[in-house]
N, CA and C atoms as an extended XYZ file, in Angstrom:
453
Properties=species:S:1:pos:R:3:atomname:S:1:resname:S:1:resid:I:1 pbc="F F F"
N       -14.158       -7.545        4.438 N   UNK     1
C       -14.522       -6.751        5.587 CA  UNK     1
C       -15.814       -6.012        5.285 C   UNK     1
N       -16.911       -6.027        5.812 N   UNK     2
C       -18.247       -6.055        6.014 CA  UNK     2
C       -17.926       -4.066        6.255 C   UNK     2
N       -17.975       -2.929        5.171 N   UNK     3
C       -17.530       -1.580        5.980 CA  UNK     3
C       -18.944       -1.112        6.814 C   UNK     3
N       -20.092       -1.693        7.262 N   UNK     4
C       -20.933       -1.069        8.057 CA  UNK     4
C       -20.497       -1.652        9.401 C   UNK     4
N       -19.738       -2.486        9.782 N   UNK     5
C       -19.763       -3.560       10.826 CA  UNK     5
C       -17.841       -3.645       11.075 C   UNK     5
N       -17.757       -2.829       10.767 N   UNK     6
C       -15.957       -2.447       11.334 CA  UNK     6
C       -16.083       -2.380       12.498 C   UNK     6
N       -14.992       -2.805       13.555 N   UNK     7
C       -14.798       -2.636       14.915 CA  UNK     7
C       -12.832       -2.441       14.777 C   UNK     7
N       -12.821       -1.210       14.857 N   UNK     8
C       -10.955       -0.843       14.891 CA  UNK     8
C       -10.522       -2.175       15.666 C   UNK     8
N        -9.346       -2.448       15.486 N   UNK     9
C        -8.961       -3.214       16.955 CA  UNK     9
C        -7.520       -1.853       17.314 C   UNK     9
N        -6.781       -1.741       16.466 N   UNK    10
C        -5.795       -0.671       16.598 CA  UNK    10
C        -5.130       -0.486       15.393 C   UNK    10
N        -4.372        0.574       15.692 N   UNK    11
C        -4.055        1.255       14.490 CA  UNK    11
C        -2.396        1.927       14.398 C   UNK    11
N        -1.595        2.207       12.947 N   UNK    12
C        -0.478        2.567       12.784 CA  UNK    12
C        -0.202        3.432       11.890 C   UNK    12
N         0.733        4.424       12.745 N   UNK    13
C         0.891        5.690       11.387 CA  UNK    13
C         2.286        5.617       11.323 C   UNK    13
N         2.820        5.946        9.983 N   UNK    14
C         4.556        5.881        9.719 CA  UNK    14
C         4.485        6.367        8.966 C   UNK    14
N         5.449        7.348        8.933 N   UNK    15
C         5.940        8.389        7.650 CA  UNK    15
C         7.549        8.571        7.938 C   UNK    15
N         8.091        7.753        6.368 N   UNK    16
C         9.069        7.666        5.969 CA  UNK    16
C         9.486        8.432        4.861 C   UNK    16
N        11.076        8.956        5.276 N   UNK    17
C        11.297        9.691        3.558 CA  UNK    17
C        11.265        8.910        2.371 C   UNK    17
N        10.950        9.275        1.328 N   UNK    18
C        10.850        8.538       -0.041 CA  UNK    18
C        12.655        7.836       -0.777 C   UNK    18
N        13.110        7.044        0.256 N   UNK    19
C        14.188        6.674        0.142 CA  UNK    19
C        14.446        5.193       -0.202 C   UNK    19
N        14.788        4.353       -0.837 N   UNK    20
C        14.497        3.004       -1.636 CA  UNK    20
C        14.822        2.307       -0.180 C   UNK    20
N        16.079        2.373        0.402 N   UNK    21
C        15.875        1.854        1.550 CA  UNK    21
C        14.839        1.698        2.634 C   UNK    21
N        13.912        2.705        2.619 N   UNK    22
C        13.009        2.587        3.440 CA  UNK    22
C        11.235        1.582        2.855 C   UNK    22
N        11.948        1.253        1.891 N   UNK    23
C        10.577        0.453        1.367 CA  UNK    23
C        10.720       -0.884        2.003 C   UNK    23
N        11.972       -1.206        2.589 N   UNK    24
C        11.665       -2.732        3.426 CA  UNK    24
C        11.302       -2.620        4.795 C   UNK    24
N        11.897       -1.256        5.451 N   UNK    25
C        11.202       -0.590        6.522 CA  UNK    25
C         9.606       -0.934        6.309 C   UNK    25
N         8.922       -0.304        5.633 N   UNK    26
C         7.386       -0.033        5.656 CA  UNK    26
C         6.764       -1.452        5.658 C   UNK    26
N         7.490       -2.426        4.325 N   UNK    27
C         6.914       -3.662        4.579 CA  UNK    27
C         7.085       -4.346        5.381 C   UNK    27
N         8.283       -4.363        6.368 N   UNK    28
C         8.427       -4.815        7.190 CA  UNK    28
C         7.427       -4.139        8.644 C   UNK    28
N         7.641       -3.093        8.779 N   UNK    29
C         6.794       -2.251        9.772 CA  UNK    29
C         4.899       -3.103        9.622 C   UNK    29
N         4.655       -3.231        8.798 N   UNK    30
C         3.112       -2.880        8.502 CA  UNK    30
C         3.072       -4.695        8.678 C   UNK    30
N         3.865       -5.638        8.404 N   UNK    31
C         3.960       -7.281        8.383 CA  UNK    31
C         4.134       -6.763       10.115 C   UNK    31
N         4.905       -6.828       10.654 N   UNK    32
C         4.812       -6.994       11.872 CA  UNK    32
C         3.765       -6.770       12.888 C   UNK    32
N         3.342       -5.541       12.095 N   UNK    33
C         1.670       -4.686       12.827 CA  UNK    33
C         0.339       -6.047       12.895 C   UNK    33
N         0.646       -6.517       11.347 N   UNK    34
C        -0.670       -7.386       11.405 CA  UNK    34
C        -0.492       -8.119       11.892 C   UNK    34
N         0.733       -9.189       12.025 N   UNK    35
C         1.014      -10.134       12.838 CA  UNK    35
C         0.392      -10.477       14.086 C   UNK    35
N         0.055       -9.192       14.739 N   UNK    36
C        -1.109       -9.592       16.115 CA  UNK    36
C        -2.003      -10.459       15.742 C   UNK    36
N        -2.943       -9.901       14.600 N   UNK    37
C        -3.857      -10.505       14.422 CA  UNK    37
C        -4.007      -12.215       13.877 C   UNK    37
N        -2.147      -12.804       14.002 N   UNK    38
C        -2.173      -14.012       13.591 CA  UNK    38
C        -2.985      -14.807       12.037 C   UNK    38
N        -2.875      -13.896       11.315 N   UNK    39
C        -3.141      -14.111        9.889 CA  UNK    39
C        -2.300      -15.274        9.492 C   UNK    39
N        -2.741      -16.200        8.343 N   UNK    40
C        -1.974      -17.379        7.758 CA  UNK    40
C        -0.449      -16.878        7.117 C   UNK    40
N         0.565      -17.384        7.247 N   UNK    41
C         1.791      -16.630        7.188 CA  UNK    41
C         1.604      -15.826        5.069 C   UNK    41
N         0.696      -16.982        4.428 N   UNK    42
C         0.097      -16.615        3.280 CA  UNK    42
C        -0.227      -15.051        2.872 C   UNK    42
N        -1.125      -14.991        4.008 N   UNK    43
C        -1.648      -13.414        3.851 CA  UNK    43
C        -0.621      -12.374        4.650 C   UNK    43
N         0.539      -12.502        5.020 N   UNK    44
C         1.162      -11.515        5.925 CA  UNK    44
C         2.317      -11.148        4.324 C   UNK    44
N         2.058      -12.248        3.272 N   UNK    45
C         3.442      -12.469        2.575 CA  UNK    45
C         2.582      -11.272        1.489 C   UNK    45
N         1.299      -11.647        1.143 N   UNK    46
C         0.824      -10.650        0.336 CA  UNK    46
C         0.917       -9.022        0.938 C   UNK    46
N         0.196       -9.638        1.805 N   UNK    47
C         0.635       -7.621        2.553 CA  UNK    47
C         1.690       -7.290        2.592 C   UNK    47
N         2.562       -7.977        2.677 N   UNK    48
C         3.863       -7.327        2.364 CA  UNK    48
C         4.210       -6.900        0.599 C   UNK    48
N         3.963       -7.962        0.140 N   UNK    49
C         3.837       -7.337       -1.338 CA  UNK    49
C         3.227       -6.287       -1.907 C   UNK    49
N         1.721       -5.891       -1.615 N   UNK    50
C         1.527       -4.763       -1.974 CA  UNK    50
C         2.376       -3.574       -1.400 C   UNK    50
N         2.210       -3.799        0.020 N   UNK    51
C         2.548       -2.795        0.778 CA  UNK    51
C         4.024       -2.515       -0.230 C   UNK    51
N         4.809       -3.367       -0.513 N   UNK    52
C         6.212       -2.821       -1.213 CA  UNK    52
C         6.257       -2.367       -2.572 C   UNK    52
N         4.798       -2.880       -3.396 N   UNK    53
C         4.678       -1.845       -4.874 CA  UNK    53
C         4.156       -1.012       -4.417 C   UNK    53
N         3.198       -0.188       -3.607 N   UNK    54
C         2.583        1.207       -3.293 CA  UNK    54
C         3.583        1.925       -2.773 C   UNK    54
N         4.826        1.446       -1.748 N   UNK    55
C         5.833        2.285       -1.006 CA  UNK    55
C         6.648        2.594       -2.551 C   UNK    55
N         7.511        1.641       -2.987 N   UNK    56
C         8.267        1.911       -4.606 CA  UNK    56
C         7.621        2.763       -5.544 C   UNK    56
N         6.382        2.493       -5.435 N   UNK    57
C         5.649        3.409       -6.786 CA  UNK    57
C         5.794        5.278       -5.751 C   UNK    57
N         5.883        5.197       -4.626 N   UNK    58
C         5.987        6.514       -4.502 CA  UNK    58
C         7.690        7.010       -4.063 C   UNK    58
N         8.375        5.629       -4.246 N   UNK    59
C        10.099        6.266       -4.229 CA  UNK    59
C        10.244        6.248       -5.597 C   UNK    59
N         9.703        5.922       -6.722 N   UNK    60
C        10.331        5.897       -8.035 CA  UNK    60
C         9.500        7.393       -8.728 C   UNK    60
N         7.833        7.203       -8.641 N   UNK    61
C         7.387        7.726       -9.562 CA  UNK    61
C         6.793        9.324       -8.719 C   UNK    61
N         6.378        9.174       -7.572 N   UNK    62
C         5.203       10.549       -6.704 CA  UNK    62
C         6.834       11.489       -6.505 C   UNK    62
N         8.257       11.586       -6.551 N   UNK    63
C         8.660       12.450       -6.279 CA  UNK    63
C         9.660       12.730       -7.402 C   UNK    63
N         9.646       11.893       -7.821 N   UNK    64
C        10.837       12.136       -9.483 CA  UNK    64
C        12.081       12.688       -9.418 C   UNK    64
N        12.799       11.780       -8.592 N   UNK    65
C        14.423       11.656       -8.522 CA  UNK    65
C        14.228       13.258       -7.235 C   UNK    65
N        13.800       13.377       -6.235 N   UNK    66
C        13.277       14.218       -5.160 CA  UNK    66
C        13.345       13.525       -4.152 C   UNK    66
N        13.025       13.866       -3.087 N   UNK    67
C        13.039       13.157       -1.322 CA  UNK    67
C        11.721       14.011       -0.758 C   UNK    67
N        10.788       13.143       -0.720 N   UNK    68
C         9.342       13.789       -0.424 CA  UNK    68
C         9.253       12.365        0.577 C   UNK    68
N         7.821       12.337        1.999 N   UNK    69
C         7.247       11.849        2.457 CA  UNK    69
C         6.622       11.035        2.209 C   UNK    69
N         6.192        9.695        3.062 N   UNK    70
C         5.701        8.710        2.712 CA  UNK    70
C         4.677        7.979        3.694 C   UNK    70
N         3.259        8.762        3.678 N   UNK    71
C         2.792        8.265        4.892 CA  UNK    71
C         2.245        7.036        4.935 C   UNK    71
N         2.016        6.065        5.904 N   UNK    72
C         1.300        4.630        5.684 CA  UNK    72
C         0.499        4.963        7.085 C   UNK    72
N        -0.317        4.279        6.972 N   UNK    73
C        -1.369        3.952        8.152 CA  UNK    73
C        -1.954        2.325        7.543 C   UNK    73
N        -2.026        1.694        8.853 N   UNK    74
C        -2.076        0.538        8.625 CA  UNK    74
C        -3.190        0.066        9.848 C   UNK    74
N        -4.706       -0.103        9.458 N   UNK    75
C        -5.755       -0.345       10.748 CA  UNK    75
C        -6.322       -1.959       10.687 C   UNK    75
N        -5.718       -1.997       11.734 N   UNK    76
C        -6.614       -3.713       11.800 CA  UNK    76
C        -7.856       -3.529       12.529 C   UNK    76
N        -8.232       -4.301       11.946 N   UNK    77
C       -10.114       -4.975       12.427 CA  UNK    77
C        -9.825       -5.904       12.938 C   UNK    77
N       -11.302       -6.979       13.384 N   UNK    78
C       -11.076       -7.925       14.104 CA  UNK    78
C       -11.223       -9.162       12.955 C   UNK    78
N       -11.040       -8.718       11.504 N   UNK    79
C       -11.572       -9.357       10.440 CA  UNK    79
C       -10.666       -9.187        9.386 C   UNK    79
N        -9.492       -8.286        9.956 N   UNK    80
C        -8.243       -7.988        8.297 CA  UNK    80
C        -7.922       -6.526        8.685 C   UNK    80
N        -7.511       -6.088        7.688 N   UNK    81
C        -6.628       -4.729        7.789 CA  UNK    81
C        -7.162       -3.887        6.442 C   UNK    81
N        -6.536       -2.738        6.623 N   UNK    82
C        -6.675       -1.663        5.423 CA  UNK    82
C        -5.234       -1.027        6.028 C   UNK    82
N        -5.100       -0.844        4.547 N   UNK    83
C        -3.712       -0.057        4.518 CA  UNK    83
C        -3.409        0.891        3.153 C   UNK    83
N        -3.234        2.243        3.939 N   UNK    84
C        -3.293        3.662        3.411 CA  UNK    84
C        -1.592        3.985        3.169 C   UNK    84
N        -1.601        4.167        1.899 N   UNK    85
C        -0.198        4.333        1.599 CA  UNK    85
C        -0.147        5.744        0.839 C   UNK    85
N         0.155        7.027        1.114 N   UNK    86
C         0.015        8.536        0.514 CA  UNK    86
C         1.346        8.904        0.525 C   UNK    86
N         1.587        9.467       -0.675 N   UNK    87
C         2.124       11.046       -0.636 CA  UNK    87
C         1.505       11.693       -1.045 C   UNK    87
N         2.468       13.442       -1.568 N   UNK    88
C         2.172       14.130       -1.821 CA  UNK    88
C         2.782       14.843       -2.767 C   UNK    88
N         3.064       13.832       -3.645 N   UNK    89
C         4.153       13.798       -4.734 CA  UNK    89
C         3.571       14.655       -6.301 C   UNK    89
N         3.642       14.359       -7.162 N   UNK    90
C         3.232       14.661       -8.736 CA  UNK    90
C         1.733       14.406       -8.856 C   UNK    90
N         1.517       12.952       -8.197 N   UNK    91
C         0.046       12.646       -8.787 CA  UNK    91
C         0.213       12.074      -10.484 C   UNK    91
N        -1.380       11.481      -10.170 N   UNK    92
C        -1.400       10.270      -11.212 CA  UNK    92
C        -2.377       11.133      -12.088 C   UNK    92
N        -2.233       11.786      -13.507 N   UNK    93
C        -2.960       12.439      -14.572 CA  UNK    93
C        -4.462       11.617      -14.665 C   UNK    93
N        -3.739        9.727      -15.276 N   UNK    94
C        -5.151        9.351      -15.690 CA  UNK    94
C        -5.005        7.600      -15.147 C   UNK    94
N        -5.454        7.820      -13.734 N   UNK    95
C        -5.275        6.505      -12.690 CA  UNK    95
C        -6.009        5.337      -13.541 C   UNK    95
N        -7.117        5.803      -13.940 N   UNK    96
C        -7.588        4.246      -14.924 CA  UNK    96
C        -6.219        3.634      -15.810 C   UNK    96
N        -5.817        4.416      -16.475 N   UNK    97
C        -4.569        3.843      -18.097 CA  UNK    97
C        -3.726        3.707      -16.799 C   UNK    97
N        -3.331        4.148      -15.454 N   UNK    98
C        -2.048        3.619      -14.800 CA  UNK    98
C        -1.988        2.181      -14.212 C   UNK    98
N        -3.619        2.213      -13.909 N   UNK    99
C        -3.898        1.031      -13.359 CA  UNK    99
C        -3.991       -0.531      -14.333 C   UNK    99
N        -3.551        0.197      -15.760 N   UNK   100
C        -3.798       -1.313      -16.785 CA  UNK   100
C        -2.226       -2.376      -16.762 C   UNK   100
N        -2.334       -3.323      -16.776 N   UNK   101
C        -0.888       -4.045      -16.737 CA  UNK   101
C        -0.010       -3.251      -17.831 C   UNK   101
N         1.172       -3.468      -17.193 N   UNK   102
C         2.221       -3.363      -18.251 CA  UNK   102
C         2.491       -1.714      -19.065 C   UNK   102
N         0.973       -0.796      -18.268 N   UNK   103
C         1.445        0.667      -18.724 CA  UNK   103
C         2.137        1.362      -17.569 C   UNK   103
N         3.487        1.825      -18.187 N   UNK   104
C         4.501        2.677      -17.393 CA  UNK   104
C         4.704        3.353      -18.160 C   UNK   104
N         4.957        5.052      -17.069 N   UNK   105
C         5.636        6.053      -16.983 CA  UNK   105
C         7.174        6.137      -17.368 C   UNK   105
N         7.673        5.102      -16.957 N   UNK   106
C         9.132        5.317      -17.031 CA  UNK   106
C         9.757        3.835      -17.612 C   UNK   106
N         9.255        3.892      -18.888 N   UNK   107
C        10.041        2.844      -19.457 CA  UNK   107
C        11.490        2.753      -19.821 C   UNK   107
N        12.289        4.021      -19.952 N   UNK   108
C        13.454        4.486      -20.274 CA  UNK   108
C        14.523        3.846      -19.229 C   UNK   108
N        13.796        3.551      -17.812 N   UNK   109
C        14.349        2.893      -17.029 CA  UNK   109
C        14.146        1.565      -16.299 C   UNK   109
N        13.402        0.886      -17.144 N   UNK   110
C        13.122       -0.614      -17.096 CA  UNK   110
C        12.078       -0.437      -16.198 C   UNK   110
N        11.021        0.011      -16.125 N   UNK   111
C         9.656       -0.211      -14.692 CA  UNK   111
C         8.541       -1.332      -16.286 C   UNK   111
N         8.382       -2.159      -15.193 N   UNK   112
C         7.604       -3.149      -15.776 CA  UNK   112
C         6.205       -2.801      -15.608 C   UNK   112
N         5.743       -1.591      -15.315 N   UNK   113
C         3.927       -1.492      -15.284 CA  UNK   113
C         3.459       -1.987      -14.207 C   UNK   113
N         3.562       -3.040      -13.620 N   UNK   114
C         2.701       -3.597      -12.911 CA  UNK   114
C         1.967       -3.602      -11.512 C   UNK   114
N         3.160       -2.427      -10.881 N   UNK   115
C         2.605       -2.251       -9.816 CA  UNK   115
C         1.329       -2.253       -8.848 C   UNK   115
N         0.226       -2.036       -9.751 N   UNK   116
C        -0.785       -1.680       -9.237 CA  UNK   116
C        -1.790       -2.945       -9.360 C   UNK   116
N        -1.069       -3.761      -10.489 N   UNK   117
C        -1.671       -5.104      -10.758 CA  UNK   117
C        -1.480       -6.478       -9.242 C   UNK   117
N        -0.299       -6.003       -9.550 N   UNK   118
C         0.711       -6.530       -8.144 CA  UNK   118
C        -0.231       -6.472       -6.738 C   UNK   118
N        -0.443       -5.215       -6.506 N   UNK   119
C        -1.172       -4.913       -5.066 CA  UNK   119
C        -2.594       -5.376       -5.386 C   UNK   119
N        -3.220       -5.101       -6.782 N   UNK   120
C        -4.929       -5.789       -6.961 CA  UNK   120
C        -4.758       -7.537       -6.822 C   UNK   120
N        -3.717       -7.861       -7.460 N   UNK   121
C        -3.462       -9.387       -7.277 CA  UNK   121
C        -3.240       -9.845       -5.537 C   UNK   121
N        -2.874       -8.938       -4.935 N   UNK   122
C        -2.407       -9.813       -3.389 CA  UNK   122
C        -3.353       -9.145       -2.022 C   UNK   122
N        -4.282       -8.321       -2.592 N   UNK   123
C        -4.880       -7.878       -1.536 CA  UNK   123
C        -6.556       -7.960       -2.491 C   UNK   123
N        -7.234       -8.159       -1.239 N   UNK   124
C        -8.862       -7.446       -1.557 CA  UNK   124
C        -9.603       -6.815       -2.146 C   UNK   124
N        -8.929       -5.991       -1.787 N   UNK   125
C        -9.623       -4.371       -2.287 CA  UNK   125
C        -8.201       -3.396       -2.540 C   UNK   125
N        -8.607       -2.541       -3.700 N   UNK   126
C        -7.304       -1.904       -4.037 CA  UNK   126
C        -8.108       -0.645       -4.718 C   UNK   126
N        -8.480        0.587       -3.985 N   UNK   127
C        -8.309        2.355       -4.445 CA  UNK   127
C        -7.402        3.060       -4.874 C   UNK   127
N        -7.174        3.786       -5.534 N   UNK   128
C        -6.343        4.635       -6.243 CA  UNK   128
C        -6.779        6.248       -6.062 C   UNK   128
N        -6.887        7.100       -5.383 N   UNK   129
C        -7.037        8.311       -5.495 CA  UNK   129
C        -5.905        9.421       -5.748 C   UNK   129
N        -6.039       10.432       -6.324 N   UNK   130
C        -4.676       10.645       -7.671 CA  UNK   130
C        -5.059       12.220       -7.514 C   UNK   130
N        -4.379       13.485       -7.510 N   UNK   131
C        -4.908       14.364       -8.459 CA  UNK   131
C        -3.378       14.966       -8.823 C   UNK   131
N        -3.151       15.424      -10.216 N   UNK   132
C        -2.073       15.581      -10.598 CA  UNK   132
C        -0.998       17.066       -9.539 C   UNK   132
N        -0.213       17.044       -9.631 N   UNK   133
C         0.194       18.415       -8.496 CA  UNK   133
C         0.102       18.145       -7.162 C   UNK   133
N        -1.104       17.152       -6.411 N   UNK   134
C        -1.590       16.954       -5.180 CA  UNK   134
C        -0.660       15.379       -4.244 C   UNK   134
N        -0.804       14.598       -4.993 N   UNK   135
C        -0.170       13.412       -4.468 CA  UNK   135
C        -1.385       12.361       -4.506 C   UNK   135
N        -0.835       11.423       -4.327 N   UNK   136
C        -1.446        9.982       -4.703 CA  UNK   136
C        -1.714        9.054       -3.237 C   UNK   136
N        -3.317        8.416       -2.909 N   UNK   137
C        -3.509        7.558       -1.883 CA  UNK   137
C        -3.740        6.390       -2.380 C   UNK   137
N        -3.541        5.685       -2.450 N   UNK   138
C        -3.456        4.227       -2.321 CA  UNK   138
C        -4.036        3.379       -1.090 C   UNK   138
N        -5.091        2.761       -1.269 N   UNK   139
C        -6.074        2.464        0.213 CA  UNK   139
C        -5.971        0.785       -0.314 C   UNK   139
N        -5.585       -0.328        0.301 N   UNK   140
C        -5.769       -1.587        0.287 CA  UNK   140
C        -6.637       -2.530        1.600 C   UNK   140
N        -6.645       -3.184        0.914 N   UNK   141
C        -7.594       -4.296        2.469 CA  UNK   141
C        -7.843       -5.320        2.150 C   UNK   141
N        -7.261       -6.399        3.287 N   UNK   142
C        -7.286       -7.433        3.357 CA  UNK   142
C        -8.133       -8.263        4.461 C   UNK   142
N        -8.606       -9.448        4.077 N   UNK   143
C        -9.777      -10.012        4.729 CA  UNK   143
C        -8.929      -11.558        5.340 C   UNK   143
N        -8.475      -11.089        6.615 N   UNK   144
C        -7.846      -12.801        7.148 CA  UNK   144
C        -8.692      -13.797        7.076 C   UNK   144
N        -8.393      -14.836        7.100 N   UNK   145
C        -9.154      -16.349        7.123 CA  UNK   145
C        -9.733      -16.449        8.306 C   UNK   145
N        -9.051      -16.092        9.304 N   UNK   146
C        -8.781      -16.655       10.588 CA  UNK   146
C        -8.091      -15.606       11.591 C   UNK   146
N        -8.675      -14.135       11.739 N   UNK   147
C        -8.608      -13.386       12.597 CA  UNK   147
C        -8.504      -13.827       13.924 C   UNK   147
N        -7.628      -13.811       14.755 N   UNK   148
C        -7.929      -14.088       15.944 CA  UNK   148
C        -7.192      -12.667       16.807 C   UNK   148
N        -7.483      -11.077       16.731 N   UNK   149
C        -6.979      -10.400       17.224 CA  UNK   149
C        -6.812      -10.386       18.960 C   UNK   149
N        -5.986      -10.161       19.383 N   UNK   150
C        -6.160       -9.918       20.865 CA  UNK   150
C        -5.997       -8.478       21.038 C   UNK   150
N        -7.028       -8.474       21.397 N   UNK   151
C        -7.284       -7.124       22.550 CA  UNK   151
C        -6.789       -6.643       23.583 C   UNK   151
């Protein structure tokens, strides 16, 4: 996605509690959103994948056994999507070392690291903005093959 030459087509906000159940909610919510835009069923399967390590990484790790908020916004173009996944949880100390494969926080309870590898592997573009105390954004975007949005 070209960011001088964006044209919104429309847009989605959802805020869910940080509840494990609600992480198929979001991926499901945010797969259905893009679906307008008739993306290859390929790319609806990745957006769903990230979209479900950024929602998990903030039911496991942004509230720490807590029930905190989970906002997503999800904007299609006429060319792909971006999708904003925040809380306002703990925050990430040092987002570079979180972002390396295989380093986790919570090994004591089997988390395999990868989350963030996961969402860089199935989407475009993958941001991390972090401050410890504040909560964590997570910004992704994906570039369809074959946009055909209707207006």
């Amino acid at each position: 996605m070209n960011t001088r030459e964006k044209r919104e087509i429309n847009r989605m906000h959802l805020c869910l509690p940080s509840l494990s159940v609600n992480e198929g909610v979001a991926r499901g919510a945010v797969s259905v959103f893009c679906a307008q835009a008739d993306p290859a069923v390929t790319q609806l399967s990745d957006i769903k994948c990230a979209v479900s390590e950024a929602v998990t990484n903030c039911i496991v790790h942004a509230y720490r056994g807590t029930v905190g908020m989970i906002y997503i916004t999800a904007i299609l173009y006429a060319d792909g999507v971006r999708v904003i996944v925040k809380d306002k949880g703990c925050g990430i100390a040092d987002v570079r070392r979180a972002r390396e494969p295989l380093y986790t926080t919570d090994a004591a309870n089997e988390r395999s690291g990868m989350g963030f590898t996961v969402m860089e592997s199935f989407m475009d573009r993958l941001a991390v903005h972090s401050r410890p105390g504040k909560g964590t954004v997570v910004v992704m975007s994906k570039r369809f093959e074959k946009a055909a949005v209707k207006e």
